[in-house]
N, C-alpha and C positions, 0 to 999 in steps of 0.2 A: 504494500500500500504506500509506503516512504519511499519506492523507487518510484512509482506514477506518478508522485505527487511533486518529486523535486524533476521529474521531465517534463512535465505540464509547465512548473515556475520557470527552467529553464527554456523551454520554449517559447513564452510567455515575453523574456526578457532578450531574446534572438527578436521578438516581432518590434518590442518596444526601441531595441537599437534599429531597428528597418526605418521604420516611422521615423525615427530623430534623424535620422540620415537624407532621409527624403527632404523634410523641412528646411536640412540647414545647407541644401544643396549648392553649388555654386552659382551666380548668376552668367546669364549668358552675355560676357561681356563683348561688345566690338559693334562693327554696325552693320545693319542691313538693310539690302532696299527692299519695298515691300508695295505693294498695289493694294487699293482699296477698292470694292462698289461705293460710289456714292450716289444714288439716284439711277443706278443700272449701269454707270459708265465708271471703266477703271481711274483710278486715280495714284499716280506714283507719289512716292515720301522715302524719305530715307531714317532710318531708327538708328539712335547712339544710344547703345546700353552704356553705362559705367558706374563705378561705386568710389563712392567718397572715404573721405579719410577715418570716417567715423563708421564705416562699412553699410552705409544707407543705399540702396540701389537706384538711381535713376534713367529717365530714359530723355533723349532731345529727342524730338519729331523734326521734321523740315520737308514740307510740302512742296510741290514742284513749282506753286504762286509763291513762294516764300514765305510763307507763315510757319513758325516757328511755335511747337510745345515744348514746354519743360513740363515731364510727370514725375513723378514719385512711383516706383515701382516697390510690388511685394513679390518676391521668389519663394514659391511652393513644389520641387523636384523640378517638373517640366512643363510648367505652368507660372507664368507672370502672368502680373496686371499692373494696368500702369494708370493713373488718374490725374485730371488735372480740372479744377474748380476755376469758371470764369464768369463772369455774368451772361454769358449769354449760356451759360449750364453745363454740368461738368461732362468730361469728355473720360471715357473708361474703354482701355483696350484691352480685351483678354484672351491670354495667348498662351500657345503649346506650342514648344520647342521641340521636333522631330533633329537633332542633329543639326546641321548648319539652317537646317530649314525649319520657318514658321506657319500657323496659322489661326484665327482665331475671330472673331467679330471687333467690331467697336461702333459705340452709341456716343452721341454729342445732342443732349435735349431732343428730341423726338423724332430725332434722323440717325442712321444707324444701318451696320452691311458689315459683311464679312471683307477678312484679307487673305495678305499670305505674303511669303516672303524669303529672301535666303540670303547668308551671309555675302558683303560683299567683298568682291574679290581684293 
């Protein structure tokens, strides 16, 4: 019954290091270009992942009009999300990292479409 019982704990605590592992994953640092739908039509941008000194993840956007987002990103394994609060309502991109390549949607106040994207070269 004391061998099930410290296999089980042990097991237990193999799944708890999985979990912590996944969490405190690295962020995908560097840039990539990526294409939007916006309204049915694609849209190019280029994404800057990097993390600061204090190890906070963010991302630069930069649209092919030039407009420029600074987000705040959170790293979940292979899963980001990146936000940014504006008046004209916050902009939330949420993404899965396949290896150099991404994909994932984003919403900006009531307009909203999937992407994708891959590291660039």
């Amino acid at each position: 019954m004391h061998v099930l019982r410290i296999l089980a704990l042990t097991a237990g605590l193999g799944l708890a290091g999985q979990a912590a592992s996944a969490q405190s994953a690295k962020p995908p640092v560097g840039k990539y270009n990526i294409v939007a739908d916006v309204n049915g039509e694609p849209r190019t941008a280029t994404l800057t992942m990097s993390v600061d000194s204090a190890g906070k993840s963010w991302g630069h956007v930069v649209l092919a009009d030039g407009q420029t987002h600074d987000m705040g990103a959170t790293v979940a394994g292979s899963d980001l999300v990146l936000t940014e609060t504006s008046a004209e309502g916050d902009m939330v991109l949420k993404l899965q990292f396949h290896g150099d390549s991404l994909s994932g949607d984003w919403a900006k106040g009531d307009a909203g479409g999937t992407l994708k994207g891959a590291r660039a070269p």
